[in-house]
Residue frames as qw, qx, qy, qz and C-alpha x, y, z in Angstrom:
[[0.012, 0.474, 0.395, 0.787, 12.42, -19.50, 24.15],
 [0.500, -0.667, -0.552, -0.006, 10.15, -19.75, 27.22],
 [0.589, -0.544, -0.229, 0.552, 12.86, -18.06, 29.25],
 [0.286, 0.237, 0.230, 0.899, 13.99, -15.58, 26.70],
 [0.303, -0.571, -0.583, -0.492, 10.09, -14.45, 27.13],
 [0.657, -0.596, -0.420, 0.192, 10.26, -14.42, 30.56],
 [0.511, -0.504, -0.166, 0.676, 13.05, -12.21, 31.02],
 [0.146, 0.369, 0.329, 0.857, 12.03, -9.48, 28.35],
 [0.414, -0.667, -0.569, -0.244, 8.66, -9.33, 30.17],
 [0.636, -0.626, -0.273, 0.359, 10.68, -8.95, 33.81],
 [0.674, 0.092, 0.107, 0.725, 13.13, -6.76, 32.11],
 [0.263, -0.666, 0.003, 0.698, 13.75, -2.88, 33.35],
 [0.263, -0.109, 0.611, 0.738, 15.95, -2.33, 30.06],
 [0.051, 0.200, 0.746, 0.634, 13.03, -3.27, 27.70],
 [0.054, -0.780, -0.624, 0.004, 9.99, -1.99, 29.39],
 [0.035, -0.813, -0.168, 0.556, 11.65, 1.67, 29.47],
 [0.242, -0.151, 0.554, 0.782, 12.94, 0.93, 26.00],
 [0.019, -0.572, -0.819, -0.048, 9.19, 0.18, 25.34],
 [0.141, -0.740, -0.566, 0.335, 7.96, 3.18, 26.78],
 [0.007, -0.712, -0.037, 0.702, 10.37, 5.60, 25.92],
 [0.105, 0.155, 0.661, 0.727, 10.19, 4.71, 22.37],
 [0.076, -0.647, -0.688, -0.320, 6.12, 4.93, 22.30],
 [0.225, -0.806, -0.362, 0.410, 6.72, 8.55, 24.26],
 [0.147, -0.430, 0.462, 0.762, 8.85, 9.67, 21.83],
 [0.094, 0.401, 0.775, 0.479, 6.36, 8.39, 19.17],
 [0.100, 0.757, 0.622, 0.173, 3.62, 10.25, 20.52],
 [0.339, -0.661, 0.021, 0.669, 5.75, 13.34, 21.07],
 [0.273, 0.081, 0.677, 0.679, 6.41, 13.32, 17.09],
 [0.142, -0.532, -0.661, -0.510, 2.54, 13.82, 16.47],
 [0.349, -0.801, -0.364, 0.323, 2.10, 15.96, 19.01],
 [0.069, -0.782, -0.120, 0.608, 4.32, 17.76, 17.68],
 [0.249, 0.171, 0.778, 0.551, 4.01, 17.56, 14.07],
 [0.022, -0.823, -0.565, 0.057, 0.23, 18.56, 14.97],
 [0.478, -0.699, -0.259, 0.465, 1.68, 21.88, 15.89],
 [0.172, -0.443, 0.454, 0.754, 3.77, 22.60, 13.26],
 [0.242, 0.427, 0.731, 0.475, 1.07, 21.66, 10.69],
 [0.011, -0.799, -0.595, 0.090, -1.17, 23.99, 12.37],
 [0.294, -0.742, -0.027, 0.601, 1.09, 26.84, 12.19],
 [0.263, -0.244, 0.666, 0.654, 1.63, 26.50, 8.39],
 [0.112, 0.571, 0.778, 0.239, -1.90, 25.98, 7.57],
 [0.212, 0.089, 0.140, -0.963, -4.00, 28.85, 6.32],
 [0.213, 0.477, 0.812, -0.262, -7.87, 28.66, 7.16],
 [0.255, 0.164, -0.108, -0.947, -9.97, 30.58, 4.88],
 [0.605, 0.045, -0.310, -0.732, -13.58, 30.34, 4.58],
 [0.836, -0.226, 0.452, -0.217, -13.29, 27.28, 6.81],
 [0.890, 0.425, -0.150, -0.063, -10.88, 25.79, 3.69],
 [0.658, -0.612, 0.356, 0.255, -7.20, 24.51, 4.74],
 [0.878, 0.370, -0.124, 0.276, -4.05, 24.69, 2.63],
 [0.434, -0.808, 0.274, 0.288, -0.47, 25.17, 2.92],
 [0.499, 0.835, -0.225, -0.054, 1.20, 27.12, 0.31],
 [0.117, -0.652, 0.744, 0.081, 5.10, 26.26, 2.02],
 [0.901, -0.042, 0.423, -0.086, 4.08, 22.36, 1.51],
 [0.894, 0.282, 0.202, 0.285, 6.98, 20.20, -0.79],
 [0.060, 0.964, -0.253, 0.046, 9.17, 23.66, -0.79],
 [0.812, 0.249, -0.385, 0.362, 13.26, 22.50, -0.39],
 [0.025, -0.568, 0.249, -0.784, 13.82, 24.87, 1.57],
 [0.680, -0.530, 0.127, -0.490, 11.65, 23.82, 4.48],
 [0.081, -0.421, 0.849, -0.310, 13.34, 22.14, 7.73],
 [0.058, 0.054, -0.997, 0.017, 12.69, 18.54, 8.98],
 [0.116, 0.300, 0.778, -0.539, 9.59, 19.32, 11.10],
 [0.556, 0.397, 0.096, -0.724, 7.62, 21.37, 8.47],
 [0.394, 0.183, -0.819, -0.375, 8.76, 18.38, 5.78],
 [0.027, 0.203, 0.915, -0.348, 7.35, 15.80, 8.70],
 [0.200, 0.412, 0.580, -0.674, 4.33, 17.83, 9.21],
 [0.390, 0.419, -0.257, -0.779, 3.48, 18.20, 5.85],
 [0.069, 0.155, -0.985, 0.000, 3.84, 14.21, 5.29],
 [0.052, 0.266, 0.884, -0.382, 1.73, 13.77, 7.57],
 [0.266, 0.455, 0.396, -0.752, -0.96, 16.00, 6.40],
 [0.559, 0.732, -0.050, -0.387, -0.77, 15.90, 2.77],
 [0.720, -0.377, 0.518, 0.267, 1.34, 12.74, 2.01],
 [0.430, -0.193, 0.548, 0.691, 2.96, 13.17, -1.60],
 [0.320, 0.795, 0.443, -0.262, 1.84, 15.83, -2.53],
 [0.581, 0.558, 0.199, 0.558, 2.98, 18.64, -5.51],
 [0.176, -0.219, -0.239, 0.930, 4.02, 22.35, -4.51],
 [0.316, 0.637, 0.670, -0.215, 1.55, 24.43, -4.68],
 [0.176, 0.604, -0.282, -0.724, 2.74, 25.90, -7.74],
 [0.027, -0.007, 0.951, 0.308, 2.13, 22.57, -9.39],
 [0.470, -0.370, -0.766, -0.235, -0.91, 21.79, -7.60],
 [0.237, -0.457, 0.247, -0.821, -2.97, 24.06, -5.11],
 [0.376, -0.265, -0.886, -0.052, -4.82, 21.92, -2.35],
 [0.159, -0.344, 0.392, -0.839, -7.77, 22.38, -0.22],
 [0.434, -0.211, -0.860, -0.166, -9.27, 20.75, 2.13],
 [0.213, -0.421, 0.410, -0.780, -11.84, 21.02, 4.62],
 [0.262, -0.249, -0.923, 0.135, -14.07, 18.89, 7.36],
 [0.015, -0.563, -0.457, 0.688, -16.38, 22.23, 8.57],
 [0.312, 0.754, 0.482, 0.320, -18.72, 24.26, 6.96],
 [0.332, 0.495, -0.070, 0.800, -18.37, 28.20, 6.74],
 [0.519, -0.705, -0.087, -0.476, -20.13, 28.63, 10.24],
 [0.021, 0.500, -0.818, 0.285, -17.21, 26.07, 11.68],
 [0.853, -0.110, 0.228, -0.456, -19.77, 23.72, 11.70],
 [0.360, -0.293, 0.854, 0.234, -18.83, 19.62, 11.21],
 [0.553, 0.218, -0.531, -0.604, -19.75, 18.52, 7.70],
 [0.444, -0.114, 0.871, -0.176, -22.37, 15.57, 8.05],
 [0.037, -0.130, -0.845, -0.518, -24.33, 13.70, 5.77],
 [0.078, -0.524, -0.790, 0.309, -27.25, 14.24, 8.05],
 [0.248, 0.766, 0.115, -0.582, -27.28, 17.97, 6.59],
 [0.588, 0.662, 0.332, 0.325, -27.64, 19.51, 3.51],
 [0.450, -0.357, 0.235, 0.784, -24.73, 21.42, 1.73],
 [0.599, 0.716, 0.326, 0.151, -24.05, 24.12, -0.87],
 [0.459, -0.413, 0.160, 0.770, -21.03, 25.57, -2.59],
 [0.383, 0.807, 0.422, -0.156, -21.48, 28.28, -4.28],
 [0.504, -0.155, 0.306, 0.793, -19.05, 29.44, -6.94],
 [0.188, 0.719, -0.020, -0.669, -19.88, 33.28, -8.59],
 [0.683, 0.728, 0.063, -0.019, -20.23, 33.46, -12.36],
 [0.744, 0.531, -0.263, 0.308, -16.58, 32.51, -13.36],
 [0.359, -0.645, 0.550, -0.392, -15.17, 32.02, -9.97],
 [0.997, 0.052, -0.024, -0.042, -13.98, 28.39, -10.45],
 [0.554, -0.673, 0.340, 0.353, -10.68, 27.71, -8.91],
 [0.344, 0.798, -0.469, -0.160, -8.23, 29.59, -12.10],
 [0.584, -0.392, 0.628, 0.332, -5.66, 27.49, -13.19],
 [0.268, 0.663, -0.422, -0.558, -3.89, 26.17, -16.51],
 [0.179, 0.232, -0.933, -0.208, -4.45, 22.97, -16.47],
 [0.443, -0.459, -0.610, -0.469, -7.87, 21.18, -14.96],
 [0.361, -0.309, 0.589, -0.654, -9.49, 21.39, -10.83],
 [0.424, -0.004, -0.903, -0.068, -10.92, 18.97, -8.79],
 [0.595, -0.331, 0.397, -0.616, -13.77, 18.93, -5.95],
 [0.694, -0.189, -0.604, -0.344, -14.25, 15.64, -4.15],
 [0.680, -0.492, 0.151, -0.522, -16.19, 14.22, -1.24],
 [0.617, 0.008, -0.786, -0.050, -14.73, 11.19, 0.88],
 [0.686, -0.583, -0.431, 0.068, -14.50, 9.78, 4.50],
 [0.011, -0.980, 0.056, -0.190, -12.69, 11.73, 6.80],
 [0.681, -0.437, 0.492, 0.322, -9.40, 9.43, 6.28],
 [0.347, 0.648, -0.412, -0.538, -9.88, 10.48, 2.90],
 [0.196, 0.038, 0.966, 0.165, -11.37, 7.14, 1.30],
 [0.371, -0.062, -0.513, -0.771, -14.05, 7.19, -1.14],
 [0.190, 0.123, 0.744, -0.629, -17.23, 6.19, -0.27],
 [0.068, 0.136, 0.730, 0.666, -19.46, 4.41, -2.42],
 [0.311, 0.358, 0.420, -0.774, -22.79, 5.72, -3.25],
 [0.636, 0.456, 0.598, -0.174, -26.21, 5.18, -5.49],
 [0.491, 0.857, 0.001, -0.155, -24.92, 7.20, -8.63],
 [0.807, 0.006, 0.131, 0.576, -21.33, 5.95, -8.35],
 [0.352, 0.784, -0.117, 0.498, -19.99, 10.07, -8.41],
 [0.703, -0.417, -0.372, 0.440, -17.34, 10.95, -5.99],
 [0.220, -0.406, 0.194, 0.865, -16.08, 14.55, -7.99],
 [0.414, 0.887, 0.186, -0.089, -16.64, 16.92, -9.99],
 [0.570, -0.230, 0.288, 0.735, -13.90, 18.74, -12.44],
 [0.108, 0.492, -0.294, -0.812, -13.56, 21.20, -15.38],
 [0.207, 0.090, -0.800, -0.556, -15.00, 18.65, -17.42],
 [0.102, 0.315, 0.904, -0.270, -17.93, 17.77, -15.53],
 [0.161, -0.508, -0.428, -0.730, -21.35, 19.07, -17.40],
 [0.144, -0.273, -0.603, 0.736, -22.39, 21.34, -14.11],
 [0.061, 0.790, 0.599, 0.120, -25.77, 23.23, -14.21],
 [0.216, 0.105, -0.096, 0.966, -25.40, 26.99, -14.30],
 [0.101, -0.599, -0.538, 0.584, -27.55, 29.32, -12.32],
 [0.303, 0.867, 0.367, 0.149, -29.16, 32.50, -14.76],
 [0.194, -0.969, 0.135, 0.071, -26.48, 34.46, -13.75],
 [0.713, 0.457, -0.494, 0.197, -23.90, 32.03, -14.52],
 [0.159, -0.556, 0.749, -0.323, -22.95, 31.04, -11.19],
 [0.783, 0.036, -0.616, -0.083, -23.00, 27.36, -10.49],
 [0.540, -0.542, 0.448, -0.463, -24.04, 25.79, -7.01],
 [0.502, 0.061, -0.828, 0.241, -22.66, 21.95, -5.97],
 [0.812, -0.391, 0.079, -0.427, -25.27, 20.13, -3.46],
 [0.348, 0.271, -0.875, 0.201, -23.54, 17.87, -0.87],
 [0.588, -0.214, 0.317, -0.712, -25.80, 15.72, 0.97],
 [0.352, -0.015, 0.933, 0.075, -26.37, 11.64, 1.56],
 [0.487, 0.431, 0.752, 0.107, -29.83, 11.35, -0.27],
 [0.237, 0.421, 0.501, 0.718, -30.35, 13.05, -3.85],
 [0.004, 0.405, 0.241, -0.882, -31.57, 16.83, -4.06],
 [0.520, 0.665, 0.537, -0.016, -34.88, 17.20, -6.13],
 [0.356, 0.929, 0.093, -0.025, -34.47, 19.55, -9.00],
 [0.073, -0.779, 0.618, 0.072, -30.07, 19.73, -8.55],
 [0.960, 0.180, 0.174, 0.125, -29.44, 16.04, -9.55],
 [0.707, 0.585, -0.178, 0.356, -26.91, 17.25, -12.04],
 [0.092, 0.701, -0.426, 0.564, -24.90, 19.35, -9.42],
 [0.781, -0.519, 0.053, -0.343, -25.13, 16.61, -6.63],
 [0.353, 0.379, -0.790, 0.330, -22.19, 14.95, -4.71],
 [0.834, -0.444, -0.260, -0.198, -23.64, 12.49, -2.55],
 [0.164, -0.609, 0.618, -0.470, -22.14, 12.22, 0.77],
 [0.399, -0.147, -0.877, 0.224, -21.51, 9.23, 3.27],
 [0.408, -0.631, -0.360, -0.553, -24.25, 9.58, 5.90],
 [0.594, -0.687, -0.237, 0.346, -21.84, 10.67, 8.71],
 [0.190, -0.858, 0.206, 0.431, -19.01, 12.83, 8.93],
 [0.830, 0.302, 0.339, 0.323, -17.17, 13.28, 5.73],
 [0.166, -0.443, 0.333, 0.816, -14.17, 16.00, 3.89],
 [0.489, 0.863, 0.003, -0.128, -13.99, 18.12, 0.88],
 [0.451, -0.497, 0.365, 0.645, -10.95, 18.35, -0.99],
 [0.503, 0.798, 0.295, -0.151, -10.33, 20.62, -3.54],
 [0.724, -0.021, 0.483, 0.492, -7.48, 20.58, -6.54],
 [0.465, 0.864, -0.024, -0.191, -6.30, 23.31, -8.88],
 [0.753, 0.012, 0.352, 0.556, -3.05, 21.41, -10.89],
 [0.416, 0.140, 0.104, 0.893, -0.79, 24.66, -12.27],
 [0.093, -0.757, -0.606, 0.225, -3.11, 26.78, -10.42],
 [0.323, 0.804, 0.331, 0.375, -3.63, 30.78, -11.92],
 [0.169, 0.575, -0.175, 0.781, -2.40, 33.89, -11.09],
 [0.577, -0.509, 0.127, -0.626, -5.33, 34.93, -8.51],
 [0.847, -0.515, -0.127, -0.039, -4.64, 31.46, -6.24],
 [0.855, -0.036, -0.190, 0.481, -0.90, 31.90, -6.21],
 [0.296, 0.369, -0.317, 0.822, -0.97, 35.35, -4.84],
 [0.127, -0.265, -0.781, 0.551, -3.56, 34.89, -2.75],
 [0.212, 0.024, -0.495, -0.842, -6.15, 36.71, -4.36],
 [0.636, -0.145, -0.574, -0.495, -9.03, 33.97, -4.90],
 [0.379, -0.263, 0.617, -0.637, -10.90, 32.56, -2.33],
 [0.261, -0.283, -0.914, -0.125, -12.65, 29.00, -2.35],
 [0.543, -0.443, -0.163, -0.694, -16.16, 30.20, -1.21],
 [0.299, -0.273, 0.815, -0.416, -17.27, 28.71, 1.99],
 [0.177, -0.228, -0.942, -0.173, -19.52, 25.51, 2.63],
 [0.283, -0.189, -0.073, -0.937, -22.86, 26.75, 3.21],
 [0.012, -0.042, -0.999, -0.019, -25.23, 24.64, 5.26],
 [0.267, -0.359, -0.434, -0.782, -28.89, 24.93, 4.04],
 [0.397, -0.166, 0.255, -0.866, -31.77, 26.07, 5.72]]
């Protein structure tokens, strides 16, 4: 065995099989990266990509979607967004204070229910004092006199906004937001996800 060892180690053959495999690996995600980025639309600092799970799409946008949004729905099923920056292109931390602000029936349309939640930014929950990670259509959300409704992201509780609070981790952390048979206005492009706002 000793020798076997010995002559992989010494071996030409296997140290450029070595290499070029792990150059050809990071060639993949290099360029994967590339083709995600070219498929992704940015609004309002929010990322999705409408072509994602399509049949139609070739190897590299299937790859690059994988990789970005592993089994996911089309986004006629299921709309996704996600983001890691506020609307100034800032990086979302726990160390500031957030606010989305959704107009008076500006909640992401759809026919079935949405989702907003906060993890790490490998997209792992992330436990916190109130045990909430999301909100949804069914969450009881405060409304604003006007009927618009604001969502506080931040690590330690907002006085007076309790009810509308998503506690963050207390570094860098995503959004991701979920409309399942999403409406008219997101599937022609229409509706906008408001940006992340980071308070004064």
């Amino acid at each position: 065995m000793a020798s076997v060892l010995a002559w992989v180690s010494g071996s030409g053959v296997v140290q450029g099989v070595i290499i070029g495999a792990t150059l050809a690996f990071l060639t993949a995600i290099v360029v994967m990266n590339l083709v995600g980025r070219t498929i992704t639309t940015t609004i309002n600092g929010w990322n999705s990509v409408v072509t994602v799970g399509r049949p139609g799409n070739g190897v590299l946008v299937r790859a690059a979607s994988a990789k970005a949004l592993p089994a996911v729905n089309v986004f006629e099923e299921a709309a996704y967004w996600t983001t890691t920056r506020d609307g100034s292109g800032g990086t979302l931390n726990g160390a500031n204070h957030y606010v989305l602000h959704f107009p008076a029936g500006q909640l992401p349309p759809n026919d079935a229910f949405w989702s907003l939640t906060v993890t790490d930014t490998v997209g792992y929950m992330v436990s916190n004092p109130v045990g909430r990670s999301s909100f949804n259509d069914r969450s009881s959300l405060d409304k604003n006199a006007d009927g618009s409704i604001d969502i506080y992201f931040q690590h330690e509780s907002p006085t007076g906004h309790e009810q509308n609070w998503l506690p963050t981790p207390a570094g860098k952390f995503k959004l991701m937001l979920r409309a399942y048979l999403p409406g008219a206005a997101i599937l022609d492009g229409t509706y906008r996800v408001p940006p992340v706002v980071r308070a004064q």
